[in-house]
C-alpha positions as CSV (number, residue, x, y, z in Angstrom):
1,X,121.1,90.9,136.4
2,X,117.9,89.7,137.8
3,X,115.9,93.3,137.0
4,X,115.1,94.2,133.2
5,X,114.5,97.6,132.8
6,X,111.9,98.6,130.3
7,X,111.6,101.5,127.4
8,X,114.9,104.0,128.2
9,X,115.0,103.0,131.9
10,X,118.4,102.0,133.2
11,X,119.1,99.9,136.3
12,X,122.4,101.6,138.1
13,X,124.8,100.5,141.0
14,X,125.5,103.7,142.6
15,X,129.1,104.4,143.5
16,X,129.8,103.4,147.2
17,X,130.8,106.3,149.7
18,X,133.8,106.1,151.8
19,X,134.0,106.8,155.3
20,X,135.0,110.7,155.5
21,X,137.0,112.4,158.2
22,X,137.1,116.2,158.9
23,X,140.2,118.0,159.0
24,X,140.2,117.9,162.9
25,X,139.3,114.1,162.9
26,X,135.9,114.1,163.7
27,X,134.0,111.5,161.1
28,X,130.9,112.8,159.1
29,X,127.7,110.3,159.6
30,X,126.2,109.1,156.3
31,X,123.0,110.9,157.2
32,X,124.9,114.3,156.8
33,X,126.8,112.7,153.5
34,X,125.3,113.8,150.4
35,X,124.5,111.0,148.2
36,X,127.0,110.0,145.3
37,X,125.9,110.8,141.4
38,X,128.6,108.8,140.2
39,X,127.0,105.4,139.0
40,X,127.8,101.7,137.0
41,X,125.2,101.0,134.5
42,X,123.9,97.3,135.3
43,X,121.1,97.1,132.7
44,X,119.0,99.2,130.1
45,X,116.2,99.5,128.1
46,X,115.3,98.4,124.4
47,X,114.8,102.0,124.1
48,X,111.9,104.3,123.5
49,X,109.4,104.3,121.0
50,X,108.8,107.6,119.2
51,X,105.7,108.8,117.0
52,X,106.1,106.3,114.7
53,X,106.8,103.5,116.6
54,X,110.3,103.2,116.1
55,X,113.1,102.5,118.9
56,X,115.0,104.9,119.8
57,X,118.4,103.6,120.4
58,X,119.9,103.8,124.3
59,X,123.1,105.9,124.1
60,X,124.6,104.4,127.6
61,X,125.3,100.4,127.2
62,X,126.2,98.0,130.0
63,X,129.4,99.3,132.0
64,X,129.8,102.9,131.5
65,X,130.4,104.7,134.5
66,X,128.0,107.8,134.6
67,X,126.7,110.2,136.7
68,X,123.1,111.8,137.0
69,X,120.4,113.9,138.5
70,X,120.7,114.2,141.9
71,X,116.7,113.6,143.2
72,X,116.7,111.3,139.9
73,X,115.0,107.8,139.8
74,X,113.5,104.8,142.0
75,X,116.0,103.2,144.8
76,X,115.2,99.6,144.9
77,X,116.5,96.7,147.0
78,X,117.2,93.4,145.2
79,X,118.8,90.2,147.3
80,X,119.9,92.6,149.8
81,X,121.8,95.1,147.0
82,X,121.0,98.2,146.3
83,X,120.3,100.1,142.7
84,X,119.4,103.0,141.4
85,X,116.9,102.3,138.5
86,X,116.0,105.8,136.1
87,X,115.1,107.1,132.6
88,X,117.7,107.8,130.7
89,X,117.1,111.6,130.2
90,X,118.1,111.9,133.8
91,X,121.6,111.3,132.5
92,X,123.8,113.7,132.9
93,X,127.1,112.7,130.9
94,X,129.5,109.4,130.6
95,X,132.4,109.5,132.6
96,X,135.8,108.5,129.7
């Protein structure tokens, strides 16, 4: 992973969205397609520091699949991929 994301930011690979078809055929164009919040986690954080100065410890690691906020984080473009790079509050849940 060339990016290294820093305090409790995470760098994600959002999930990739498959061509869709309406019942009656007629294909939906990805700018009517709402975006996926389904992601792989590629990087994170140290963690942040509290009052003290203390790490807080990241509770998503390297290749959980999660899904977030849906206006959440930065979309960057890296060698011609795409990611997703956030805090980790905008976290909604890990996918088992």
């Amino acid at each position: 992973m060339k990016i290294q994301p820093l305090a409790d930011r995470i760098v994600l690979k959002v999930a990739e969205v498959t061509e869709e078809k309406t019942k009656s055929g007629l294909y939906v164009p990805d700018s009517a397609k709402e975006k996926p919040q389904e992601a792989e986690v590629l990087a994170v954080g140290p963690g942040a520091l509290n009052e003290k100065g203390e790490r807080i410890p990241m509770e998503v690691k390297v290749g959980d699949k999660v899904i977030f906020s849906k206006y959440a984080g930065l979309e960057i473009k890296v060698d011609g991929e795409e990611y997703l790079v956030l805090s980790e509050r905008d976290i909604l849940g890990i996918l088992k």
